[in-house]
C-alpha positions as CSV (number, residue, x, y, z in Angstrom):
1,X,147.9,-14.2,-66.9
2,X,150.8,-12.6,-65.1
3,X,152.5,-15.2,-62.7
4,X,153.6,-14.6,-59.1
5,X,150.7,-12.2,-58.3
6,X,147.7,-12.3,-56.0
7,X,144.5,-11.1,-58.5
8,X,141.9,-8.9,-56.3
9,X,139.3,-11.3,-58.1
10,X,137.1,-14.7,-57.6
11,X,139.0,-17.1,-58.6
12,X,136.6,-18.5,-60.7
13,X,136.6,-16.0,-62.7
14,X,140.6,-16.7,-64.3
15,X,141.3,-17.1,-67.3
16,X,143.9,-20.0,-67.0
17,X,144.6,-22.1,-69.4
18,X,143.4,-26.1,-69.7
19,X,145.6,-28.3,-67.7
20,X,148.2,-25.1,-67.0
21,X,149.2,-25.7,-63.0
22,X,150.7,-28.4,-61.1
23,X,149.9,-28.0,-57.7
24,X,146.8,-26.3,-56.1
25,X,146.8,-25.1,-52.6
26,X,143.0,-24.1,-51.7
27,X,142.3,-23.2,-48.2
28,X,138.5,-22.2,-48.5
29,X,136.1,-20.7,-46.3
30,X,135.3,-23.8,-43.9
31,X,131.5,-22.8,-43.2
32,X,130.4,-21.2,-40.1
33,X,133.9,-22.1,-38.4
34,X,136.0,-18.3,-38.1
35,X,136.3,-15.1,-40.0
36,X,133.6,-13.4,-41.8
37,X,134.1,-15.4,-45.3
38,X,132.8,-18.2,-43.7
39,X,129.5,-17.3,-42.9
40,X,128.3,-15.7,-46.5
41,X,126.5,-18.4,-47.4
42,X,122.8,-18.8,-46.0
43,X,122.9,-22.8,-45.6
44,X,124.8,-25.1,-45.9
45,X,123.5,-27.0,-49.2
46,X,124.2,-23.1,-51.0
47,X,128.1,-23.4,-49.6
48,X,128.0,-27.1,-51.4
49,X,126.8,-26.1,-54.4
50,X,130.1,-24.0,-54.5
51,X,132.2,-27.0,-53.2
52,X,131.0,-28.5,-56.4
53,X,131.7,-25.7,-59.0
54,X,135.2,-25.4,-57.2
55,X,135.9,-29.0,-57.8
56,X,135.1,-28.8,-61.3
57,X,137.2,-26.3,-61.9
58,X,140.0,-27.5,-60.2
59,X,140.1,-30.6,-62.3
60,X,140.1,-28.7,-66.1
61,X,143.2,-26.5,-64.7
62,X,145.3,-29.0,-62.9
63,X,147.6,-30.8,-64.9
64,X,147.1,-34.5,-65.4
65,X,150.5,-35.2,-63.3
66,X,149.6,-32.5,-61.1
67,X,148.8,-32.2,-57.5
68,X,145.7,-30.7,-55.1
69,X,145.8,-30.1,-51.7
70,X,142.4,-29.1,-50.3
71,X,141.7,-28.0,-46.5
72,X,138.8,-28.4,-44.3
73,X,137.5,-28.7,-40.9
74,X,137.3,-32.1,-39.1
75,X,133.1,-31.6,-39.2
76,X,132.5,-31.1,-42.9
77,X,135.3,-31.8,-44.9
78,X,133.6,-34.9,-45.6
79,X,131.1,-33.6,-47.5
80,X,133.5,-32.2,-50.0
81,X,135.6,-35.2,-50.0
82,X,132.3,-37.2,-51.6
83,X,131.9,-34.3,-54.1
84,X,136.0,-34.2,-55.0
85,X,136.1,-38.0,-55.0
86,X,133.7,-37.6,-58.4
87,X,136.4,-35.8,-60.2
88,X,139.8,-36.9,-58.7
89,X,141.9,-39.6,-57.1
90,X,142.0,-39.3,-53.7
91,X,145.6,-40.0,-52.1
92,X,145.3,-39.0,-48.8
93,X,143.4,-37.4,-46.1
94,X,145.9,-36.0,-43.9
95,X,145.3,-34.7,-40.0
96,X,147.4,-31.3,-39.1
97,X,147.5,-31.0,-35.9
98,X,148.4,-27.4,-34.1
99,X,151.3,-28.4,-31.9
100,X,151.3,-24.5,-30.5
101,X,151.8,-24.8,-26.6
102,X,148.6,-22.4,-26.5
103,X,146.5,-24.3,-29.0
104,X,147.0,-27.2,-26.5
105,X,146.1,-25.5,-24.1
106,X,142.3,-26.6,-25.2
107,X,143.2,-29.6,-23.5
108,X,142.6,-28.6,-20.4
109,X,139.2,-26.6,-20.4
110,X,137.0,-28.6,-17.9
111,X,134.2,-27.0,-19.6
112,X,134.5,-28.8,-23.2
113,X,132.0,-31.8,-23.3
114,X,133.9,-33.1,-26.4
115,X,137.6,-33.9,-27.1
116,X,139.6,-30.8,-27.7
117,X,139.9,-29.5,-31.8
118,X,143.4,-29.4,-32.1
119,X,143.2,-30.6,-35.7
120,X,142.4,-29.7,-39.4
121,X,142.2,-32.0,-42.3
122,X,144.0,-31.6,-45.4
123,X,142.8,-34.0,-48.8
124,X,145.2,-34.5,-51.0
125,X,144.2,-35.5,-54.5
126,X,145.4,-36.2,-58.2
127,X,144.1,-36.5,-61.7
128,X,145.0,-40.0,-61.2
129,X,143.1,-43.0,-61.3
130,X,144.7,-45.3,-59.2
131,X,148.5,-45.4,-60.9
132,X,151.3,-43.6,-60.4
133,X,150.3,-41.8,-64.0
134,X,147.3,-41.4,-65.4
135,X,146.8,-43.7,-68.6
136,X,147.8,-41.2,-71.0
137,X,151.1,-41.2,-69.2
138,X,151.3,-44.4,-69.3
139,X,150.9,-45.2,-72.6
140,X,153.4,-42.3,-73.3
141,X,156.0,-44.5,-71.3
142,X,155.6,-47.7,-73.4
143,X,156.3,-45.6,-76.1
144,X,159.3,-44.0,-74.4
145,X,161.2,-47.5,-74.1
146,X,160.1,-48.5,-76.8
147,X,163.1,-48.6,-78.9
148,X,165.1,-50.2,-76.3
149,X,162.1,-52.8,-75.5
150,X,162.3,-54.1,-78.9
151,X,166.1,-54.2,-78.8
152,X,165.8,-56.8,-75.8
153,X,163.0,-58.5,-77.5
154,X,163.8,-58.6,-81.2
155,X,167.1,-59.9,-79.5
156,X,166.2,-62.6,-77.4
157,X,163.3,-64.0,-79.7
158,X,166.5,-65.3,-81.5
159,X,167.4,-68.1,-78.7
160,X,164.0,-69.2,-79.5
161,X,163.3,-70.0,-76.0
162,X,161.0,-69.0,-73.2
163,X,161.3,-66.8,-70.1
164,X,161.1,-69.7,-68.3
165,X,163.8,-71.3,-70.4
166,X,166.4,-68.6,-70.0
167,X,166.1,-67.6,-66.7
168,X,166.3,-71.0,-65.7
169,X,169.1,-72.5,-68.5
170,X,171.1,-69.2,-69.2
171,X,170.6,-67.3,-66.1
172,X,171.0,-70.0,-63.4
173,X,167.5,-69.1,-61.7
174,X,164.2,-70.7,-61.0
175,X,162.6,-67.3,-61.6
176,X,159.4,-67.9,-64.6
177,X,157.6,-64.9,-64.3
178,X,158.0,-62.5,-67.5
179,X,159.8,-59.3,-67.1
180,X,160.8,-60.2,-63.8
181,X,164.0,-59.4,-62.0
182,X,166.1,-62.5,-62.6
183,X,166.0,-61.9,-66.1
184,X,165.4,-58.0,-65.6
185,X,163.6,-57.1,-69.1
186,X,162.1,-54.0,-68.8
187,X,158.8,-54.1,-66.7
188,X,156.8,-51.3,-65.1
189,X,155.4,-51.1,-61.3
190,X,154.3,-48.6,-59.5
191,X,157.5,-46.8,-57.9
192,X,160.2,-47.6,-60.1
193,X,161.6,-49.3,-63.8
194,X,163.6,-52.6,-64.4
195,X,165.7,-52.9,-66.5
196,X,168.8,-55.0,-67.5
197,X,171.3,-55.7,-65.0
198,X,175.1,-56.3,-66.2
199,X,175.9,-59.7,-64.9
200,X,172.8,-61.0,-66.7
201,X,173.0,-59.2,-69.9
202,X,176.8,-60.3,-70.5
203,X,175.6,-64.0,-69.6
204,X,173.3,-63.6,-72.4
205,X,175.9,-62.0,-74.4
206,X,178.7,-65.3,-73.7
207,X,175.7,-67.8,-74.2
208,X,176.6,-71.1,-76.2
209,X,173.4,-70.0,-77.9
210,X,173.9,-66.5,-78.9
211,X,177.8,-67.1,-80.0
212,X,177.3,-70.3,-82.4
213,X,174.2,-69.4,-84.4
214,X,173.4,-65.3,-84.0
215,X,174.9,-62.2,-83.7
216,X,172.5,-60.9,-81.2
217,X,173.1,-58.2,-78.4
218,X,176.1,-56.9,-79.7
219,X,175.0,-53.8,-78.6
220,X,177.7,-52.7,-75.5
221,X,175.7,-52.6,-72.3
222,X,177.0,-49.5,-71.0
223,X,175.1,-47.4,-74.3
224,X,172.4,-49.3,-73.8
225,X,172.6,-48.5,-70.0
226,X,173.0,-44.9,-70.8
227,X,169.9,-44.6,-73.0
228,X,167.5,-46.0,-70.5
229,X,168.9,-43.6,-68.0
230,X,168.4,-40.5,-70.4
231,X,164.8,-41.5,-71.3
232,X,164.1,-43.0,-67.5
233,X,164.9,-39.4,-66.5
234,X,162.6,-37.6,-69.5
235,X,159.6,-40.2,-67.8
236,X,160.3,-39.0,-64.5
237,X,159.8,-35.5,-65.3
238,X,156.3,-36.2,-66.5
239,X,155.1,-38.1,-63.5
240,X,153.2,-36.6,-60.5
241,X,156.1,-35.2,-57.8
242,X,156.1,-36.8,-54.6
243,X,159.4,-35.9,-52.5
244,X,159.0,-37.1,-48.9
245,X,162.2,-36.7,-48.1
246,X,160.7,-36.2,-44.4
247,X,159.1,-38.9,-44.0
248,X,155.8,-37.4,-43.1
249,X,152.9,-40.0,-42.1
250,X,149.4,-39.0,-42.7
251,X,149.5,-37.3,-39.1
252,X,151.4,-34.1,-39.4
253,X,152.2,-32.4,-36.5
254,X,153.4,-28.9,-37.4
255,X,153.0,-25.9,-34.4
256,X,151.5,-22.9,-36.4
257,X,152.6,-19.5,-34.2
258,X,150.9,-17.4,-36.8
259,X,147.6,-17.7,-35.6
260,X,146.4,-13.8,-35.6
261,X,149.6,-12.5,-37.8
262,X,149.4,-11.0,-41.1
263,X,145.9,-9.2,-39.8
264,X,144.3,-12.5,-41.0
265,X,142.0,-14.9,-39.1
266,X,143.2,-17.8,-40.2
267,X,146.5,-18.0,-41.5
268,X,148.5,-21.4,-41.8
269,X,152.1,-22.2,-40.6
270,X,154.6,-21.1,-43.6
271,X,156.8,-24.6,-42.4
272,X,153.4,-26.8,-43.4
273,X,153.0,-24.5,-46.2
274,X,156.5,-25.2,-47.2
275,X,156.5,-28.8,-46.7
276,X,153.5,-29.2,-49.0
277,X,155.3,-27.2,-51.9
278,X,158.5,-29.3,-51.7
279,X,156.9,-32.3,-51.5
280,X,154.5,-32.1,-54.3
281,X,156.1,-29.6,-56.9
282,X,159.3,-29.1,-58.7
283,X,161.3,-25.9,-59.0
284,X,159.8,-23.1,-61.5
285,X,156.1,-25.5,-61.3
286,X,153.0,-22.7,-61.4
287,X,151.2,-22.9,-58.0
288,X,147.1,-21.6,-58.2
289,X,146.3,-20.2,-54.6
290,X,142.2,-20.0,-55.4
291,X,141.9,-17.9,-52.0
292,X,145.1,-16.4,-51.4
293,X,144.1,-15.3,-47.6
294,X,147.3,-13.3,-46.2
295,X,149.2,-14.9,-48.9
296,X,150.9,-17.7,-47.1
297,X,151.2,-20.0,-50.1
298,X,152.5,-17.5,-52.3
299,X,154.7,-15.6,-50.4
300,X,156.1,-19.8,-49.7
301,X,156.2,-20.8,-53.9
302,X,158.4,-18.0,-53.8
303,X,160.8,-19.0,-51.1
304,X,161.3,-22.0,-52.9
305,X,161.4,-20.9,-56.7
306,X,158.0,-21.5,-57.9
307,X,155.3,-19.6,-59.4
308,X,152.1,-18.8,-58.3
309,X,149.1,-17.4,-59.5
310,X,146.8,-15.9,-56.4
311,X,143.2,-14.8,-56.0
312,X,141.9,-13.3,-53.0
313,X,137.9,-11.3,-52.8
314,X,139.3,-9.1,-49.9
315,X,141.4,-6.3,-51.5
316,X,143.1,-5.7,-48.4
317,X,144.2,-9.2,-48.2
318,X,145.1,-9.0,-51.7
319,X,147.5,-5.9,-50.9
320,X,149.1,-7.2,-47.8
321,X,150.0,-10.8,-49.7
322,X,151.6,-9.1,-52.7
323,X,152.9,-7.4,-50.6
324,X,154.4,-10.3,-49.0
325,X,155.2,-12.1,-51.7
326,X,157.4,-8.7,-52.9
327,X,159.2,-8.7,-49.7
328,X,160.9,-12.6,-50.4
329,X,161.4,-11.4,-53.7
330,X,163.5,-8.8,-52.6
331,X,165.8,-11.1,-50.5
332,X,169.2,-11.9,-52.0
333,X,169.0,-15.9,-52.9
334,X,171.5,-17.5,-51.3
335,X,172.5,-19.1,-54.7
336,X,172.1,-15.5,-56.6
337,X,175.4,-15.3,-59.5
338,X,175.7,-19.6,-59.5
């Protein structure tokens, strides 16, 4: 399919390859809530039943390192989270609230007999299972160290002593857990690698042990340094983006002064929008927008040098977002010739 283009078209109806996007940003019709798409469906079981054929096909086109970011409204976006938890990971279920001064304003009507809506949820899920990468990925990064992994091991079996032993004879620590951080072999956690560190690699190098009876680790430390970091990177690359930078909790608190603009009903803030893209994508990533809306989402992946791939049922919708999504392209980058 041709990238960076809204498709007049139910999105169900792509042709999009297995596994072929990293980041989906659906904002669905909420049911009975605003707008005319949201009241199509004659109960409520009928919009499920659609909840549940999205899902599915959410999960055989996001990538296995990818990223989706589903909205709903605070009185039945639980219901989909039980039918997306049967497919994905859940990571979060984040709260947006509408910091506008006039959405706040909802505050203070006496005649409201429950707290004021000021919020929408947001789930956030990946084809993860509870790691930081899916099995396959992490099988692929065993493999990926491998050569250096044997290195230390092959090496080190020479002393013919334990973990224990070294750390606590060589190394000068009471450390005994294996591929710890006193003796820094490589290990894997959840947010970053181990590996080596200088002072105690060159202590191994010195050791009594190593320099009477083997010729062990004569690799130079720096190579061996600057291998990891070349295939550290490579494994980096294939694991799900999370950029933060901001800091963001699982409250976000973003004014949206769109409400009404783009001669939609219910357009979201391009800063949210933004935030979501940078956090969970990487430059020249393919975005899917299953209902593009006014093109908020695309119009953004552009901003910030993705792709996207947009479908939308209304065609005037589907007009005014490429549209959109046009009128960034058009705009000199501010790195344009670098």
């Amino acid at each position: 399919m041709e990238v960076n283009k809204i498709y007049h078209s139910d999105w169900m109806n792509n042709n999009l390859a297995d596994k072929s996007v990293q980041l989906i940003i659906a904002d669905p019709p909420y049911y009975k809530v605003k707008g005319d798409f949201d009241f199509v469906w004659k109960t409520f079981d009928d919009y499920l039943q659609d909840v549940e054929r999205w899902a599915i096909e959410c999960k055989r086109v996001l990538a296995d390192n990818g990223t989706l970011y589903w909205y709903g409204d605070a009185k039945n976006i639980a219901y989909a989270q039980i039918i997306f938890d049967k497919h994905f990971n859940l990571l979060n279920s984040l709260v947006w609230e509408n910091t506008n001064d006039h959405k706040q304003q909802i505050r203070f009507n006496t005649d409201l007999r429950t707290f004021a809506p000021l919020t929408e949820r947001i789930l956030v899920y990946s084809n993860e299972m509870g790691w930081d990468t899916p099995l396959s990925l992490v099988y692929q990064n065993d493999n990926c160290f491998a050569e250096i992994k044997e290195y230390l091991y092959s090496e080190t079996e020479a002393l013919k002593m334990t973990w224990k032993e070294i750390n606590r004879d060589l190394l000068g620590t009471t450390f005994e857990g294996g591929g710890g951080r006193a003796y820094n072999m490589l290990s894997r956690t959840r947010t970053r690698w181990d590996f080596p560190d200088e002072e105690n690699y060159k202590k191994l190098q010195k050791s009594g042990r190593f320099q009477k009876s083997y010729e062990q680790l004569k690799k130079e430390y720096e190579q061996l340094k600057k291998e990891y970091e070349q295939l550290k990177k490579e494994y980096e690359n294939m694991m799900r983006p999370f950029n933060n930078e901001r800091y963001y909790g699982d409250v976000i608190r973003i004014p949206n002064y769109e409400t009404g603009s783009h001669e939609h009903d219910t357009p979201k803030p391009e800063k949210l929008t933004r935030e979501i893209i940078l956090i969970s994508s990487r430059p020249n990533d393919l975005i899917l927008v299953p209902f593009a809306g006014s093109g908020t989402e695309c119009a953004m992946a552009i901003k910030e040098n993705r792709n996207f791939i947009g479908f939308e049922i209304n065609e005037k919708h589907v007009n005014y977002g490429n549209k959109r999504a046009d009128n960034i392209k058009a705009q000199p980058s501010l790195f344009a010739g670098s």
